[in-house]
N, C-alpha and C positions, 0 to 999 in steps of 0.2 A: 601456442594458442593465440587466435587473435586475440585482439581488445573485446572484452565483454561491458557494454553498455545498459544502462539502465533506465528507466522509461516509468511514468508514475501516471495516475491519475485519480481523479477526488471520486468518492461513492463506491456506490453499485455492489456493496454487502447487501446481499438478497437475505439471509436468513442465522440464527445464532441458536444451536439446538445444543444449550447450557449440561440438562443430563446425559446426552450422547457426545458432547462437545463436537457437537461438527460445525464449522463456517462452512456458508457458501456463496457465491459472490464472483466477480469477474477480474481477472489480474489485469485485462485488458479491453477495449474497445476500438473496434474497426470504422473507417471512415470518417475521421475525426483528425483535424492538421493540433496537435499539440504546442504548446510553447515553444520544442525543437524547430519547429515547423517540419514535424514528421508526423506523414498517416502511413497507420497499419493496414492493411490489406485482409479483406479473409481469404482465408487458405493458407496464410504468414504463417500458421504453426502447427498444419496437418502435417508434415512431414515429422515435426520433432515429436509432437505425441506420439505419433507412430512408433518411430524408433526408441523416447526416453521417459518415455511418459506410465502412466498405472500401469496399459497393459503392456508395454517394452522393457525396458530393462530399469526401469524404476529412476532414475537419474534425477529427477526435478522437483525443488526440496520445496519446501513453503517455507521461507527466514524472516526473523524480525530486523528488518531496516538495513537488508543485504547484507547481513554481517552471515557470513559463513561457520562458525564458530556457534551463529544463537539458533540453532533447527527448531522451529516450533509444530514440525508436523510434516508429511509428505501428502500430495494433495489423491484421493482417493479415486477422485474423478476429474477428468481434462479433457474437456472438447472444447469446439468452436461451435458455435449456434451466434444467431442471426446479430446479435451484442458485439459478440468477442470472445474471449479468453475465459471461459466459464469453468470453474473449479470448485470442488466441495474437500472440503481437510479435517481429517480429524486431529485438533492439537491435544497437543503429549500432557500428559500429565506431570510437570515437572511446574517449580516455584515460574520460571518465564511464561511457559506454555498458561498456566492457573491465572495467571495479571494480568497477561493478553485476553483471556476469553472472558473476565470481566467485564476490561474494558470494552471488547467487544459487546456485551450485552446492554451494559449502559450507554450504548452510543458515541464513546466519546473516538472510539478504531473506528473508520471507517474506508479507508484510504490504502489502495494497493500498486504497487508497481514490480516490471519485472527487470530480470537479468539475462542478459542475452547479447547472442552473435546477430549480426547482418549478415546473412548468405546471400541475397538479392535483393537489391535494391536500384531502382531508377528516378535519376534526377529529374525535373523541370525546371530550369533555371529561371523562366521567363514566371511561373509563380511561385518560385523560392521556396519549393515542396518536394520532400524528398519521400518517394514512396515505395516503404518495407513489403516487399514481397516474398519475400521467407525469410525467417530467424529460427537462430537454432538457441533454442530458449535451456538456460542450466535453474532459474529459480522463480518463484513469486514470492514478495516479501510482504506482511504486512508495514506498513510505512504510517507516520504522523501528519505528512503534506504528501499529494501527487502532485505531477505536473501538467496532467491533460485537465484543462479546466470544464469538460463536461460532465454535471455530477449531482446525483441525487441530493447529497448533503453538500454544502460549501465547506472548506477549510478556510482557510489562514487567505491563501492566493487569488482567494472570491473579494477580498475587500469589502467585505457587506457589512459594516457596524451592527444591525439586527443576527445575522448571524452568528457573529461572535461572541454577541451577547445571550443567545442562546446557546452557545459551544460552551459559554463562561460557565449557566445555570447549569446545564449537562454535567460539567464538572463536578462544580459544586454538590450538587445531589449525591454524585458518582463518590466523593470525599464522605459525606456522611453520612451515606447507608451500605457505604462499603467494607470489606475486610479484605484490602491489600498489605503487601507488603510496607514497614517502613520507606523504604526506599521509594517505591513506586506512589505513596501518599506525596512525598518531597516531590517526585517530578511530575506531578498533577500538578502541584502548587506552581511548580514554574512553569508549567502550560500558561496557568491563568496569569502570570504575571506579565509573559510575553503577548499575549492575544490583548490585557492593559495596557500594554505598551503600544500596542501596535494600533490602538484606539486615538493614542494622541498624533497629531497630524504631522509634529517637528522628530517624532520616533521614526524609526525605519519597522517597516511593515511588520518583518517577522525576525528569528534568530537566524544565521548564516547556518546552512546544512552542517558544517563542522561542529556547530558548538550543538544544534539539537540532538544529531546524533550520538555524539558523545556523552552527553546527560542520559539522554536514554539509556545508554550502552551500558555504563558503568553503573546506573541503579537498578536496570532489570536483569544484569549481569547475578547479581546474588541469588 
């Protein structure tokens, strides 16, 4: 199999229907040059719908933070409309799936990216843009950071000190009117201590993807 790459971008949680637990929201957006300096194309993912998608053979999972291991759901619905990558998931009723949809409710999830092949794709050297015209898409994850910096809500990667001081309050709220797991109160707390850090100007912005995902991993792993 080839290399399956990954692809993120900040927002575009459209909706959090807590008693039915369904998210819905976009794994992706077309016509948008990303950090990679890769734009998605529409039509990039009419084929793998087609073939792996609800109505195909089911293949394309919804994971937390591409770990293959954490399933929090298979996406129910998967088109392309005028956006992007539009999907509604009903997540699983398990201790992961139960922290996710919190978090999603209180705002602090907002952020998806996906997993996926290049089947086609053409370069432009002369504007350093390489453009995805079909990928054979195996997951959407919900994620902590994307990398496409166009986005309803900022993350981490927006740099906006107002921001993240609302990302901070979000939290904080999310801590003491919530009923998460031990584990996942701990990796709340080190959200906010890194979004502090990342406030002071001699800090380095954010955590290295190794170490957040890993904190994630191992506390919403229980």
């Amino acid at each position: 199999m080839t290399e399956i790459y990954r692809k993120g971008f900040n927002g575009l949680t459209k909706d959090v229907d807590t008693a039915g637990r369904i998210v819905t929201g976009y794994f992706s957006t077309f016509n948008f040059k990303d950090s990679d300096g890769d734009i998605i194309l529409p039509g990039a993912f009419k084929k793998t719908i087609r073939e792996r998608g609800p109505k195909g053979k089911k293949r394309i999972f919804h994971l937390w933070q591409h770990y293959s291991s954490e399933v929090i759901g298979k996406p129910n619905v998967l088109k392309e409309d005028e956006t992007g990558l539009y999907f509604e998931t009903a997540i699983a009723d398990t201790t992961l799936g139960n922290d996710t949809l919190k978090l999603y409710e209180q705002g602090i999830l907002t952020e998806h990216s996906i997993g996926f092949n290049s089947v086609v794709a053409e370069r432009d050297n002369d504007k350093q843009i390489t453009y995805l015209k079909e990928l054979k898409l195996w997951e959407g994850s919900t994620v902590t950071w994307g990398a496409n910096e166009r986005a309803q809500i900022t993350g981490m990667k927006g740099n906006n000190p107002d921001e993240l001081l609302k990302r901070i309050d979000r939290i904080e709220k999310a801590m003491r009117n919530g009923t998460y797991t031990d584990e996942t109160f701990e990796l709340l707390q080190i959200e906010i201590d890194y979004i502090k850090q990342s406030l002071k100007p001699d800090k380095p912005l954010e955590p290295t993807d190794e170490e957040l995902i890993n904190s994630f991993k191992l506390g919403l792993n229980g």
